[in-house]
C-alpha positions as CSV (number, residue, x, y, z in Angstrom):
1,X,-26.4,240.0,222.4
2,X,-29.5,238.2,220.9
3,X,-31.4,238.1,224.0
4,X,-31.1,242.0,224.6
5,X,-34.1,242.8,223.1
6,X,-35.6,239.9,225.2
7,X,-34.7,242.0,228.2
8,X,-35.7,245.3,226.7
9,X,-39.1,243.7,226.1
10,X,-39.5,242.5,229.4
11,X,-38.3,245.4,231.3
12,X,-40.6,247.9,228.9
13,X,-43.3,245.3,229.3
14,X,-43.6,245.8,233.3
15,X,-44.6,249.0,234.1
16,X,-47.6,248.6,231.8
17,X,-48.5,245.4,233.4
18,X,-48.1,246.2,236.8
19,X,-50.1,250.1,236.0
20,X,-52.6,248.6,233.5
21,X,-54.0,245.6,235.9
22,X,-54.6,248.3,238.6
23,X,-56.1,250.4,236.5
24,X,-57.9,247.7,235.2
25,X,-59.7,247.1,238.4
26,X,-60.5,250.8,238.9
27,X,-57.4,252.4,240.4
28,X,-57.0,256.1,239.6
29,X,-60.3,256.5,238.5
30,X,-60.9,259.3,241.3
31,X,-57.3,260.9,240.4
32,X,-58.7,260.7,236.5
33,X,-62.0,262.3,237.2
34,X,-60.3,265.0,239.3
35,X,-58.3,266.0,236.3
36,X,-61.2,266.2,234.0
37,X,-61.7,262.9,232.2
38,X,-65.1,262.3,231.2
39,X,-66.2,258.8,232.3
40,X,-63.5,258.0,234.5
41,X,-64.9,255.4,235.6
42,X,-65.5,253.4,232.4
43,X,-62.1,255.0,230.6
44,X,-59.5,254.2,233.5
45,X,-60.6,250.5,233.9
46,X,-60.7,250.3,229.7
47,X,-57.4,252.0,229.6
48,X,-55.5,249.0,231.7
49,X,-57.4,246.6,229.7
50,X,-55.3,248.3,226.8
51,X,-52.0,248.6,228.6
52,X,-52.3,244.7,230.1
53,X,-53.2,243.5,226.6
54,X,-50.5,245.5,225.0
55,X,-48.1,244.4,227.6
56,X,-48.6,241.1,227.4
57,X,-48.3,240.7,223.4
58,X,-44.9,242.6,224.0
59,X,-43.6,240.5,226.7
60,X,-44.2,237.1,225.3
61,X,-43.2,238.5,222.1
62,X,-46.9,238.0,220.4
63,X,-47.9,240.4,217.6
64,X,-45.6,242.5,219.2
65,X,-46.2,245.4,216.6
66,X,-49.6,245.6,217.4
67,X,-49.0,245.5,221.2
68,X,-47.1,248.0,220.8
69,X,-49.7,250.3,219.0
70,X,-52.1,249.3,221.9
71,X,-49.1,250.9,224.5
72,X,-49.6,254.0,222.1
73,X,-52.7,254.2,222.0
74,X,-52.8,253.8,226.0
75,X,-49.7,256.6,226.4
76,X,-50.8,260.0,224.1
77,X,-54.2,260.3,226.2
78,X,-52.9,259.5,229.5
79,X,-50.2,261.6,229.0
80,X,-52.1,264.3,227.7
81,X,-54.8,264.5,229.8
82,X,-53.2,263.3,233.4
83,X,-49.5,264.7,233.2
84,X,-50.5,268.6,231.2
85,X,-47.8,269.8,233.4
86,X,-48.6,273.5,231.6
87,X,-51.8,273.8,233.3
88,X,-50.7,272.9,236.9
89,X,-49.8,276.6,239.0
90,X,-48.0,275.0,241.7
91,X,-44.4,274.6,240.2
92,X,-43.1,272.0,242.5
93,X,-46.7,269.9,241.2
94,X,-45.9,271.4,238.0
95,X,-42.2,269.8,238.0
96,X,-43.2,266.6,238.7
97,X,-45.9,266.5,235.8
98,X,-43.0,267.5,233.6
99,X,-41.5,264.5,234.9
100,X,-44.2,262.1,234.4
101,X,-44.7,263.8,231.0
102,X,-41.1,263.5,229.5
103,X,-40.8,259.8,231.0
104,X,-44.5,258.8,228.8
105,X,-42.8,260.2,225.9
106,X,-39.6,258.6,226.5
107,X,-41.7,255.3,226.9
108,X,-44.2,256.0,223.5
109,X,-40.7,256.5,221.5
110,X,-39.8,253.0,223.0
111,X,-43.1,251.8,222.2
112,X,-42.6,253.3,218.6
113,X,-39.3,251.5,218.4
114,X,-41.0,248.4,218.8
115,X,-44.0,248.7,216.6
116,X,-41.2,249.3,213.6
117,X,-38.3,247.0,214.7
118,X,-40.7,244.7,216.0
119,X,-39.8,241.9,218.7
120,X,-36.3,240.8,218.1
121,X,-35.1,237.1,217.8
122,X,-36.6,235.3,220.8
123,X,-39.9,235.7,220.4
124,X,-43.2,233.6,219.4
125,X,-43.4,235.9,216.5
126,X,-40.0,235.2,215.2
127,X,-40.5,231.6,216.0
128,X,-43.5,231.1,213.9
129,X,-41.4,232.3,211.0
């Protein structure tokens, strides 16, 4: 039972890894600007910066509260401004927003977990101590 949070970390860690390093090198920056961010092209490749960094911290279990802030503060923009599934007329586009909406607040109330709880008991954090 000790290494389930282990898991959890790893498992949550993925997606942002995977996401933030193509974001990272520019990936979705056309699918950004189309939805109205400003800057796209500096913002997207910042954001994965953000996600990678915080995803990293989380799965190696480094300053894990802090990578998960960095997940947070990746997640309430994104999800705001790339999954406003109110705006969106077409309601089979407009399902599928609501999707990709409800599943980044699922994942920011993980992430919120883990900013409080912190990384669990196999972790360089917990190793230091």
């Amino acid at each position: 039972m000790k290494a389930l949070p282990l898991l959890g970390r790893i498992l949550f860690a993925l997606i942002f890894l995977m996401s933030g390093l193509n974001h990272a090198m520019g990936a979705g920056t056309d699918y950004a600007a189309a939805a109205g961010v400003p800057m796209a092209g500096v913002l997207v490749p910042l954001a994965g910066v953000i996600a990678v960094l915080g995803a990293l911290s989380i799965l190696l279990g480094y300053k894990v509260k802090y990578g998960a802030w960095l997940i947070v503060i990746f997640l309430i923009p994104v999800t705001l401004a790339l999954h406003n599934f109110w705006t969106v007329k077409d309601p089979m586009q407009a399902q599928m927003q609501m999707a990709m909406f409800m599943k980044n607040i699922a994942i920011l109330g993980g992430a919120l977990l883990l900013a409080y709880f912190g990384p669990g008991p196999y972790s360089i954090d917990n190793r230091k101590a």
